[in-house]
C-alpha atoms as a printed R data frame, in Angstrom:
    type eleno elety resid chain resno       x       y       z
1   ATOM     1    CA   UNK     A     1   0.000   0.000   0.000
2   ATOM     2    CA   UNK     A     2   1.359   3.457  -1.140
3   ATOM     3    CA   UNK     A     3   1.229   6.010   1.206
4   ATOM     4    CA   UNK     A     4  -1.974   8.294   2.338
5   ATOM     5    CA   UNK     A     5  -0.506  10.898   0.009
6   ATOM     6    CA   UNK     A     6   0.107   8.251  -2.811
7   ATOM     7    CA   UNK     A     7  -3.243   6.641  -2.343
8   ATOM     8    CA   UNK     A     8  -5.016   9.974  -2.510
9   ATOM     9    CA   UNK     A     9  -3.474  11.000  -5.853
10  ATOM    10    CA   UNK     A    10  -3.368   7.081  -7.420
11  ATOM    11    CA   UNK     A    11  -7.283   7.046  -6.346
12  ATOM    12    CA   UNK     A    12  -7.515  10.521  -7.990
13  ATOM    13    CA   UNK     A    13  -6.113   9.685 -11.266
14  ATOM    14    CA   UNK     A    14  -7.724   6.309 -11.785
15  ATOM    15    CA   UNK     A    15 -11.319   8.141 -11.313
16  ATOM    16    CA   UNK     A    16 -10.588  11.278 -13.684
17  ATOM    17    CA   UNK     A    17  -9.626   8.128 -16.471
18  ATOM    18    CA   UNK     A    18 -13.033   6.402 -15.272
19  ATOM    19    CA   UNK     A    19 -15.156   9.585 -15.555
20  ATOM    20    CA   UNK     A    20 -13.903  10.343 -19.325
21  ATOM    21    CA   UNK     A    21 -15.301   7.115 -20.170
22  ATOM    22    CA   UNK     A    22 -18.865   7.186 -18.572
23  ATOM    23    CA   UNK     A    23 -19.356  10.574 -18.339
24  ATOM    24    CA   UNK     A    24 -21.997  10.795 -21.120
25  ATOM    25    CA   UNK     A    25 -24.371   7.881 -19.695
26  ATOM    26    CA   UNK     A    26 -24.427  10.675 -15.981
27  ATOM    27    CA   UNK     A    27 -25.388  13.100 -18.102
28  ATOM    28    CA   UNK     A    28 -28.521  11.261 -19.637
29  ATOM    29    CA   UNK     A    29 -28.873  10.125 -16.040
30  ATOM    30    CA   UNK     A    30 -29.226  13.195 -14.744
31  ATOM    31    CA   UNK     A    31 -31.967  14.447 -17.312
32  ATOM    32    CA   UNK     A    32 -34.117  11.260 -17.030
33  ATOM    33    CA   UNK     A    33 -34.102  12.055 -12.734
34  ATOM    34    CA   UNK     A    34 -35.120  15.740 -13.744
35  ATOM    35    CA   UNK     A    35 -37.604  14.978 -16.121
36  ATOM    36    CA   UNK     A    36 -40.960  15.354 -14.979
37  ATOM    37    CA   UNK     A    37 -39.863  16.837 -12.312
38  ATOM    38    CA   UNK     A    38 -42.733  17.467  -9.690
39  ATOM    39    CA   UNK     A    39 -45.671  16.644 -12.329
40  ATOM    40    CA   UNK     A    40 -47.822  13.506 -12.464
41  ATOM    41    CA   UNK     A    41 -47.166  10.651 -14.825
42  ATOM    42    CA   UNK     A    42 -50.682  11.807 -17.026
43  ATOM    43    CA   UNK     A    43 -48.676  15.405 -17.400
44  ATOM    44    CA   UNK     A    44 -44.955  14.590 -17.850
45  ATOM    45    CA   UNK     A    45 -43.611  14.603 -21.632
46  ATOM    46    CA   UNK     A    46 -41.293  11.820 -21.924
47  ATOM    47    CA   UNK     A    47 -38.189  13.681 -24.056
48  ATOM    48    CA   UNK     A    48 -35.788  11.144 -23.312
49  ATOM    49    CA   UNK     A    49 -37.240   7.112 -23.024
50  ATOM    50    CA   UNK     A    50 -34.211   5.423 -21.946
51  ATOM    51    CA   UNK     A    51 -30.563   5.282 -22.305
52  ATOM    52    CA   UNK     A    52 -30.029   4.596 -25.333
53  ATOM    53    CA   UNK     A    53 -32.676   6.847 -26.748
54  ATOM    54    CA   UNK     A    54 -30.989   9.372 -24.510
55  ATOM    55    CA   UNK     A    55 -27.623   8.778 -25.823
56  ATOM    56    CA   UNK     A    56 -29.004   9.603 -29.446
57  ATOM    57    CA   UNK     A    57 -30.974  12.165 -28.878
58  ATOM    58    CA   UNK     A    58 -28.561  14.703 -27.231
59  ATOM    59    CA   UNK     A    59 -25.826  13.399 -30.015
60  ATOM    60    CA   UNK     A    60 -28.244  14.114 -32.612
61  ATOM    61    CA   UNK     A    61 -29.280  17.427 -31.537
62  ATOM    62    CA   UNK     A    62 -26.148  18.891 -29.321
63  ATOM    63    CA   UNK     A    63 -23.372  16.744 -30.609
64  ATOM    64    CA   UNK     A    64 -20.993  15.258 -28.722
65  ATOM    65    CA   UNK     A    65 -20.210  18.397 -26.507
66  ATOM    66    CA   UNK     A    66 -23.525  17.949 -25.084
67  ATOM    67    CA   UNK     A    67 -22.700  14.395 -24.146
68  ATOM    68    CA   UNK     A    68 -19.732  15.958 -22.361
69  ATOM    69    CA   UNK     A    69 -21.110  18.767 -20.788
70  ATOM    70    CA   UNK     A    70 -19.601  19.714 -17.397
71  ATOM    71    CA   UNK     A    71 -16.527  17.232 -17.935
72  ATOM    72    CA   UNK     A    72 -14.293  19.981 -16.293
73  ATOM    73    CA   UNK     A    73 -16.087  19.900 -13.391
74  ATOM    74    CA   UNK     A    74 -16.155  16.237 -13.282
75  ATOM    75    CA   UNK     A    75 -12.438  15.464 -13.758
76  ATOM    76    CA   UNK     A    76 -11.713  17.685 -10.331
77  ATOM    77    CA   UNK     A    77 -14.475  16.590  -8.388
78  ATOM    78    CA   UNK     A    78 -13.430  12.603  -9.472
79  ATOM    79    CA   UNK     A    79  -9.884  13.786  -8.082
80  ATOM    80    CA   UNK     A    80 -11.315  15.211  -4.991
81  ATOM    81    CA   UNK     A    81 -13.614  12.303  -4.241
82  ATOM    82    CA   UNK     A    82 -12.496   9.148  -4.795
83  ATOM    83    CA   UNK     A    83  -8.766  10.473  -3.866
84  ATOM    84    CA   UNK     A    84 -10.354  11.371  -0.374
85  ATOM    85    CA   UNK     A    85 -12.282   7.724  -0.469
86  ATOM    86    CA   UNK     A    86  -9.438   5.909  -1.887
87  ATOM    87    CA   UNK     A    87  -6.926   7.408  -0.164
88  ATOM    88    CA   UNK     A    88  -8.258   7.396   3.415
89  ATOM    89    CA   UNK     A    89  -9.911   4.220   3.367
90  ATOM    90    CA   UNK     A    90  -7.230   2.200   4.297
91  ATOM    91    CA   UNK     A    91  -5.633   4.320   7.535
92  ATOM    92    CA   UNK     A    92  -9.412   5.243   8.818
93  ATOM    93    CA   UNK     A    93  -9.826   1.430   8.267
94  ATOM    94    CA   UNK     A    94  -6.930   0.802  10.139
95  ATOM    95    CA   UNK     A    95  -6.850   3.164  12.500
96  ATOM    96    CA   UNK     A    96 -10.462   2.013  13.909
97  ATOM    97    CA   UNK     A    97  -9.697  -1.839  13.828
98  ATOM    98    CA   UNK     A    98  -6.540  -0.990  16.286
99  ATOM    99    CA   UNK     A    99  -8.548   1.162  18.377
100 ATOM   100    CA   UNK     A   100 -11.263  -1.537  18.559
101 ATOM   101    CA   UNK     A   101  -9.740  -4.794  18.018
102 ATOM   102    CA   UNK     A   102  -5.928  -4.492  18.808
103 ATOM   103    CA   UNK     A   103  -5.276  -5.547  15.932
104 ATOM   104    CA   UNK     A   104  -5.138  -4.310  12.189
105 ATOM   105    CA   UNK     A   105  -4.946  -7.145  10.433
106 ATOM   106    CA   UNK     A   106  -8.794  -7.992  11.219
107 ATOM   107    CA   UNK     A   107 -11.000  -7.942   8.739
108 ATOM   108    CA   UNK     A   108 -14.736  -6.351  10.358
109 ATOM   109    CA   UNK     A   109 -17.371  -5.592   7.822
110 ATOM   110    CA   UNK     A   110 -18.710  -2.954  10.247
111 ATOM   111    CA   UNK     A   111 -15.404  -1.391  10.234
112 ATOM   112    CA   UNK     A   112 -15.046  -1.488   6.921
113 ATOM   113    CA   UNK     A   113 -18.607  -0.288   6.228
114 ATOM   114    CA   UNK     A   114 -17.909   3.125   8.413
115 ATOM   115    CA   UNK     A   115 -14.379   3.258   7.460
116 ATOM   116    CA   UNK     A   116 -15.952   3.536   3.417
117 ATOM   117    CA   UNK     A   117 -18.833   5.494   4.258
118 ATOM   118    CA   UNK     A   118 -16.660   8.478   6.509
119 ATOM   119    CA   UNK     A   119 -13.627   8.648   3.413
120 ATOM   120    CA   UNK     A   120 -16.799   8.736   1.026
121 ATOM   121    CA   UNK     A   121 -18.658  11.513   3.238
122 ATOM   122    CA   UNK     A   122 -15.268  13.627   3.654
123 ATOM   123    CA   UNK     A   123 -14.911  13.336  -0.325
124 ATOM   124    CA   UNK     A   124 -18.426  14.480  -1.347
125 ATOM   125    CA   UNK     A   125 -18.336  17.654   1.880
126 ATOM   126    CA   UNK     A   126 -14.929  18.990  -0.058
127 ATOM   127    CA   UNK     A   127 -15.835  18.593  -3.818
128 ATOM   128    CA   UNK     A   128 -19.601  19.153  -3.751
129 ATOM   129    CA   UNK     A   129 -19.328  23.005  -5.345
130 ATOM   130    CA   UNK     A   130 -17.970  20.942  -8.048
131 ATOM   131    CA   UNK     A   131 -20.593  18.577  -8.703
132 ATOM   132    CA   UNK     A   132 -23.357  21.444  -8.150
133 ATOM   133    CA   UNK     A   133 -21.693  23.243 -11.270
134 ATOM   134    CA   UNK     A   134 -21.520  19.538 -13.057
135 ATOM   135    CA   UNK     A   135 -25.107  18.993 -12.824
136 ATOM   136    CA   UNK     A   136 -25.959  22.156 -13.849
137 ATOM   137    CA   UNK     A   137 -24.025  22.434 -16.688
138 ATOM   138    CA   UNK     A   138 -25.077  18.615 -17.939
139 ATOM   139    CA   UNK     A   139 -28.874  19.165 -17.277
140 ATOM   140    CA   UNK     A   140 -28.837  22.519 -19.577
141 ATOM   141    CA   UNK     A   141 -30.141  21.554 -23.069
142 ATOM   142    CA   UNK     A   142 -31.051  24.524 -25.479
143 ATOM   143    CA   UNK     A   143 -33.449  21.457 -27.775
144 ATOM   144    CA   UNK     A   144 -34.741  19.480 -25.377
145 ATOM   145    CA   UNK     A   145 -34.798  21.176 -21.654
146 ATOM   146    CA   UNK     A   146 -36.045  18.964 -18.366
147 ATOM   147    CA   UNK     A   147 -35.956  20.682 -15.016
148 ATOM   148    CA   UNK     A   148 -34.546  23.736 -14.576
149 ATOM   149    CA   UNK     A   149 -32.055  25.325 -16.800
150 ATOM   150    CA   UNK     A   150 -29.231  27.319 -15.750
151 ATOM   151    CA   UNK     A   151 -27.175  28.375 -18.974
152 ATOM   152    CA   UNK     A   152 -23.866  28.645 -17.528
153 ATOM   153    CA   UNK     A   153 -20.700  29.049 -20.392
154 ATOM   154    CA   UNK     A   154 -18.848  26.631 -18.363
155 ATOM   155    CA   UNK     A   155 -17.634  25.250 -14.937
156 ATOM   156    CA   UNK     A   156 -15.373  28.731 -13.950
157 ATOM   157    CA   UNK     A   157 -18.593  30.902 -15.228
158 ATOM   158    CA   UNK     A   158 -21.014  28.850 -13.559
159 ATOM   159    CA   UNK     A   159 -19.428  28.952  -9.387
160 ATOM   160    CA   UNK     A   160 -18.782  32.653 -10.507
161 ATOM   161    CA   UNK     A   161 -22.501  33.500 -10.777
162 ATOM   162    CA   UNK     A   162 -23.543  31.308  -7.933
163 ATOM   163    CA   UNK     A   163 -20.788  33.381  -5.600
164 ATOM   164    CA   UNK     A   164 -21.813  36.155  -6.791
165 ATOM   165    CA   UNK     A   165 -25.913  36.007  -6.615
166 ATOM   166    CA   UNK     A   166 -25.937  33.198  -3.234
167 ATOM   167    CA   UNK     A   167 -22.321  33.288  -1.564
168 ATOM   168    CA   UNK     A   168 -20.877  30.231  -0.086
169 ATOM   169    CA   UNK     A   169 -24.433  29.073   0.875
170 ATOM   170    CA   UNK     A   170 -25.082  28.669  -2.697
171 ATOM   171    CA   UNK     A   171 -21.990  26.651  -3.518
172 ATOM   172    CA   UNK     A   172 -23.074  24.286  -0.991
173 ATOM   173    CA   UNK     A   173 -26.384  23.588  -1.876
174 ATOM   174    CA   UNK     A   174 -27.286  20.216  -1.873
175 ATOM   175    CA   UNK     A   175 -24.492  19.210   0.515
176 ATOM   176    CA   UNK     A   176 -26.719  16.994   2.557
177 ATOM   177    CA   UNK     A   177 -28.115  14.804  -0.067
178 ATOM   178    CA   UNK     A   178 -24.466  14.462  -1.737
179 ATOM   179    CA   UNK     A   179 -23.028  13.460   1.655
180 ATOM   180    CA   UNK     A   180 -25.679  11.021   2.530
181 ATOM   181    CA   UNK     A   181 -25.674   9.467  -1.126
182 ATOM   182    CA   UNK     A   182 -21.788   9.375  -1.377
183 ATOM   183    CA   UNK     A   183 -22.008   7.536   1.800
184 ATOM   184    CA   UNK     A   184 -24.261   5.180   1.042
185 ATOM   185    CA   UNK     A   185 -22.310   4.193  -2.157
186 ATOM   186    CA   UNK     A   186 -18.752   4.600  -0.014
187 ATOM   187    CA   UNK     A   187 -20.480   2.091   2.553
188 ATOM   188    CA   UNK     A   188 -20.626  -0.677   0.051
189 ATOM   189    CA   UNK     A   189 -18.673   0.440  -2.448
190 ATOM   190    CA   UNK     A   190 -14.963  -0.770  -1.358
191 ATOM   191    CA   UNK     A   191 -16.603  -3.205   1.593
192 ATOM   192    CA   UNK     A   192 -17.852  -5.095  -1.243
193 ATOM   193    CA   UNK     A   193 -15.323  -4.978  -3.602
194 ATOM   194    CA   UNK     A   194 -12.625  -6.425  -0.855
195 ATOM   195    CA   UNK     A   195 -15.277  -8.772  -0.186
196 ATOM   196    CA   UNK     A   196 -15.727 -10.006  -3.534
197 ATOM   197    CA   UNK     A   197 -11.753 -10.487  -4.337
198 ATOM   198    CA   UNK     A   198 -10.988 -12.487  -1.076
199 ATOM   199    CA   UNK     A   199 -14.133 -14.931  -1.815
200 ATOM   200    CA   UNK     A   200 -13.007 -15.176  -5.779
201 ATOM   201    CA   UNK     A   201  -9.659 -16.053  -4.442
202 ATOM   202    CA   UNK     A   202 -10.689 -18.149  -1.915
203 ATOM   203    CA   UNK     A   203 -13.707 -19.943  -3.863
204 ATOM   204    CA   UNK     A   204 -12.649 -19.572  -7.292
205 ATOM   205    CA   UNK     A   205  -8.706 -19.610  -6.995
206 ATOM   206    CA   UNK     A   206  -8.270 -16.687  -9.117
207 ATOM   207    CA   UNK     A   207  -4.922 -15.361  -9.102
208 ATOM   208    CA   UNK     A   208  -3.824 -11.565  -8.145
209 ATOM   209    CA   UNK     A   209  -4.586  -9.607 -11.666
210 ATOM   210    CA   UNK     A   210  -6.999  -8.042 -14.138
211 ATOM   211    CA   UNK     A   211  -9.231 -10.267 -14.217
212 ATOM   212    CA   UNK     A   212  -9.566 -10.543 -10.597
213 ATOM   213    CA   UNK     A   213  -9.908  -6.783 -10.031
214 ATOM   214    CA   UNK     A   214 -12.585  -6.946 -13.039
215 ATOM   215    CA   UNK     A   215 -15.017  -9.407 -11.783
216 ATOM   216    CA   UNK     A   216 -14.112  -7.962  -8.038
217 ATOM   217    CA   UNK     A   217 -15.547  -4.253  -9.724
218 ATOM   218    CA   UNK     A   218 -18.340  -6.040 -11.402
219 ATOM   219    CA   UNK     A   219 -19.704  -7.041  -8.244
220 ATOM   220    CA   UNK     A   220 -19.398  -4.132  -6.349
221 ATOM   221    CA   UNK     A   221 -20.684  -1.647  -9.348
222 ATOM   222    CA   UNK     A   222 -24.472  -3.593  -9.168
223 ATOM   223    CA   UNK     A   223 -24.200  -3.162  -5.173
224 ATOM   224    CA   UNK     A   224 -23.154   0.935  -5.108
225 ATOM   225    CA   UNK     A   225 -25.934   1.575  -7.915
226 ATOM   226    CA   UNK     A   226 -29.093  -0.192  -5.666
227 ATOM   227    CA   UNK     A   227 -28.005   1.473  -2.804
228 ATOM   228    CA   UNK     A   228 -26.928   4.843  -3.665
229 ATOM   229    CA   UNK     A   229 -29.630   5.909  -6.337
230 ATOM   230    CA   UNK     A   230 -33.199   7.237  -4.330
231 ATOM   231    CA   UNK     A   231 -30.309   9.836  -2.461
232 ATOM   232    CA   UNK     A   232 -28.737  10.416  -5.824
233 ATOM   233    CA   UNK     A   233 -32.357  11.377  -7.190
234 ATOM   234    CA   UNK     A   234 -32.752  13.618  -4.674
235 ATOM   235    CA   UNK     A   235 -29.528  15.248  -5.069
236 ATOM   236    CA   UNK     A   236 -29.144  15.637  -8.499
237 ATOM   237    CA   UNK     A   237 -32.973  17.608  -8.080
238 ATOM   238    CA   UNK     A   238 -31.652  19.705  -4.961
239 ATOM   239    CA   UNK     A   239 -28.683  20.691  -6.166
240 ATOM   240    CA   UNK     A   240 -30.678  21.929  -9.701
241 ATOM   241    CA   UNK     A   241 -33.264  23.615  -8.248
242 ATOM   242    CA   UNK     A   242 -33.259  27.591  -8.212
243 ATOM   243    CA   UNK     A   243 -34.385  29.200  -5.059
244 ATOM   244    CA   UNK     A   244 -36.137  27.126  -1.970
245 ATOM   245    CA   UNK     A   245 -38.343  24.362  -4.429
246 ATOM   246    CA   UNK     A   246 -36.813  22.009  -1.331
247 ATOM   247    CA   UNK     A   247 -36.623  22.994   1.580
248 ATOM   248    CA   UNK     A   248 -34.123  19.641   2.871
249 ATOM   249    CA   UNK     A   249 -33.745  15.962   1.603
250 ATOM   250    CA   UNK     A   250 -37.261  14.280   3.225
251 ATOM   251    CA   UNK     A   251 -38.995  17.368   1.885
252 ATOM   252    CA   UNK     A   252 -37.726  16.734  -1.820
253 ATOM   253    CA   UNK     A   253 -38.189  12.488  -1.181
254 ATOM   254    CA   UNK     A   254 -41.274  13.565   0.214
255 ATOM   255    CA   UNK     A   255 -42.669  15.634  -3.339
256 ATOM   256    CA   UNK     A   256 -40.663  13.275  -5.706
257 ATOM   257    CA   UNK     A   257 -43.465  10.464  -4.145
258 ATOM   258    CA   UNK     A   258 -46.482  11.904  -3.765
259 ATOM   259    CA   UNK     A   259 -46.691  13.706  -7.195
260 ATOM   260    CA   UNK     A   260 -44.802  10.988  -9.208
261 ATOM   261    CA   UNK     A   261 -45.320   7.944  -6.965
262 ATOM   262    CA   UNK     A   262 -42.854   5.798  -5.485
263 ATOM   263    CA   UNK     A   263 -40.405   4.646  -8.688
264 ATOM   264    CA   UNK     A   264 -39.588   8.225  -9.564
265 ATOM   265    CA   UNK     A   265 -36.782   8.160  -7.389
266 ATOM   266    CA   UNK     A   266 -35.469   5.128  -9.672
267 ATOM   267    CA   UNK     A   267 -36.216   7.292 -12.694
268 ATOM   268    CA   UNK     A   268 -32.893   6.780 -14.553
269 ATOM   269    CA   UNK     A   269 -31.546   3.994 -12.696
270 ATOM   270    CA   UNK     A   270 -30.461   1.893 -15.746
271 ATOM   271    CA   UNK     A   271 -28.219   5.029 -17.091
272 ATOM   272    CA   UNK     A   272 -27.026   5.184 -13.534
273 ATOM   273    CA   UNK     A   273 -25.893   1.332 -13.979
274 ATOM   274    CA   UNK     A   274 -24.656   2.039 -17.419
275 ATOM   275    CA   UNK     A   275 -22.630   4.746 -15.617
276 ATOM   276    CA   UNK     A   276 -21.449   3.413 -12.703
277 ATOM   277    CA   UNK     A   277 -20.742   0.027 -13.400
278 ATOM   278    CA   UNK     A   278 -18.323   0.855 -16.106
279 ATOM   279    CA   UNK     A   279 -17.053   3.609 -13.603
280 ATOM   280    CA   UNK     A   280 -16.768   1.275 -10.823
281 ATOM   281    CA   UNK     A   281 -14.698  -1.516 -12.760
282 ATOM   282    CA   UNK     A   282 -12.090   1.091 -14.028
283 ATOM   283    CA   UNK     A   283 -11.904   3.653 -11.031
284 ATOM   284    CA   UNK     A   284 -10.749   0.515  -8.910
285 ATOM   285    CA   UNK     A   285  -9.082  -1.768 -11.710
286 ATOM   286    CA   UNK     A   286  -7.021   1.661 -12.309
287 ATOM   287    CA   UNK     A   287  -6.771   2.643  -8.848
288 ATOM   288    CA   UNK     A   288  -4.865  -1.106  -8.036
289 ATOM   289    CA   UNK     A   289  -2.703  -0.088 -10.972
290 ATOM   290    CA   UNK     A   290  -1.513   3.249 -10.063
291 ATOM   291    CA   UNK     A   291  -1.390   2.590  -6.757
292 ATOM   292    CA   UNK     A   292   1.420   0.204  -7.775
293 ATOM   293    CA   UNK     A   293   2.933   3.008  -9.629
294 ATOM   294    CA   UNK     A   294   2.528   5.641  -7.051
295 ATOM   295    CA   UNK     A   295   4.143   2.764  -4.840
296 ATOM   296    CA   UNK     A   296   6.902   2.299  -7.305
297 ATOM   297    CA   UNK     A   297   7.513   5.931  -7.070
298 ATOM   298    CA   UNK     A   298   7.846   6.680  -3.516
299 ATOM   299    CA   UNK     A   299  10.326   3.881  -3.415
300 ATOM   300    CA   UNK     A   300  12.830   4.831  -5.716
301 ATOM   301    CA   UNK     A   301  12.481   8.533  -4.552
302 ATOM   302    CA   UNK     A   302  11.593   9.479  -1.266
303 ATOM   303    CA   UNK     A   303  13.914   7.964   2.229
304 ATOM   304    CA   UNK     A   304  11.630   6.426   4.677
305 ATOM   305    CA   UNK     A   305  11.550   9.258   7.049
306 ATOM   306    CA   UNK     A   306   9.095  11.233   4.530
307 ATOM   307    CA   UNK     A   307   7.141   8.730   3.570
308 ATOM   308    CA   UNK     A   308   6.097   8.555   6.961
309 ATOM   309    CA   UNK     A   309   4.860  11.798   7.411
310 ATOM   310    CA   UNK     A   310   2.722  11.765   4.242
């Protein structure tokens, strides 16, 4: 294992190259949870059916730019995130199993399940300006709008206008849903995925590798996605919305249901799979790769004494 420091930048990296790759199906994501938003089934038009059907439609009509709206944002929020979640993981894991079982070699799922969700929480707190902008930027459409639209030139133009018309409150809009969901998926996310490779090896007898850290992903991508999309709903509305349409998390749950019934919080859950399954195989296929790198690194260059202290 590299070091804190090593983790947090190899965790960083490995998302930014996951995010270039999925970053179209969040977009179509996010415009299937917005559409409709607060009106009953009877009164919503349907502009995007699916995933595919998204996919096309904003190609066909926006290019591929529109796919990619907001990828700036993205790329330092990934870096932010998952370096926190990937990089503190391991010594709040750690650090806990000494404190409670003497020992840090154990192995607790309710360990690792709070060691996960706090790294996840601590990622989402620091980069959610960043994913306020993102979702603004990727659920503007000037052909086919859904929710509503905010028409910002671009990540730098977008937290601009936001200081300048709400202040820091504004920025952090949203926080509470995008701690709560980021913990949910944190909570499974690497608990799961840990899980997954020691029963593979044990069960299966697959060997350290690609392969391993592929099916390993697989496993815990389907897990993060059932558990972490009714708060992603909610926070991917919140953190849209323009002035007090929710007043807190249960109050937007609370809408979502009664005025578009109890699946609308699944509304785009198979372009959240399509997203974060993909996303979920390379962040931590990558992540085992460049943490040997980063590894690699701090071995040839830096004496023990700093690598230590970072």
């Amino acid at each position: 294992m590299s070091s804190t420091t090593g983790a947090f930048i190899a965790g960083g990296i490995a998302a930014c190259g996951a995010v270039t790759v999925t970053h179209p199906f969040e977009t179509v994501k996010i415009r299937l949870q917005l559409q409709g938003e607060l009106q009953s089934k009877q009164e919503a038009p349907r502009l995007y059916r699916g995933v595919t059907h998204g996919v096309s439609v904003i190609l066909r009509n926006e290019g591929p730019s529109g796919l990619f709206r907001g990828i700036g944002a993205a790329y330092i929020y990934q870096m932010i995130l998952n370096g926190c979640r990937l990089g503190f993981y391991e010594p709040l894991r750690k650090g806990v199993t000494t404190a409670v079982f003497k020992d840090s070699n154990v192995q607790s799922l309710g360990v690792n399940i709070f060691s996960g969700a706090a790294s996840g929480v601590l990622g989402a707190a620091a980069g959610s300006p960043f994913f306020l902008v993102k979702t603004r930027l990727q659920s503007y459409s000037p052909f086919l709008p859904v929710g509503t639209q905010h028409g910002y030139k671009n990540a730098v133009d977008g937290m601009a206008k936001i200081w300048r018309s709400e202040g820091l409150v504004g920025l952090y809009r949203g926080v509470g849903p995008a701690m709560i969901r980021t913990g949910f998926g944190s909570s499974v996310q690497l608990p799961t995925y840990f899980f997954a490779k020691r029963r593979l090896i044990r069960h299966l007898g697959m060997d350290e590798g690609p392969t391993l850290h592929l099916a390993s992903s697989a496993c815990s991508g389907v897990v993060v996605c059932c558990v972490m999309h009714p708060p992603d709903t909610v926070m991917s509305r919140m953190y849209n919305q323009t002035g007090n349409l929710y007043s807190g998390v249960f109050d937007c749950l609370y809408k979502t249901v009664r005025t578009e019934g109890p699946l609308a919080i699944y509304k785009g859950f198979f372009a959240h799979l399509a997203r974060i399954l993909p996303h979920t195989i390379l962040t931590l296929s990558l992540a085992e790769q460049t943490n040997k790198l980063v590894r690699k690194f701090e071995d040839r260059v830096l004496p023990a004494s700093i690598k230590e202290k970072i």
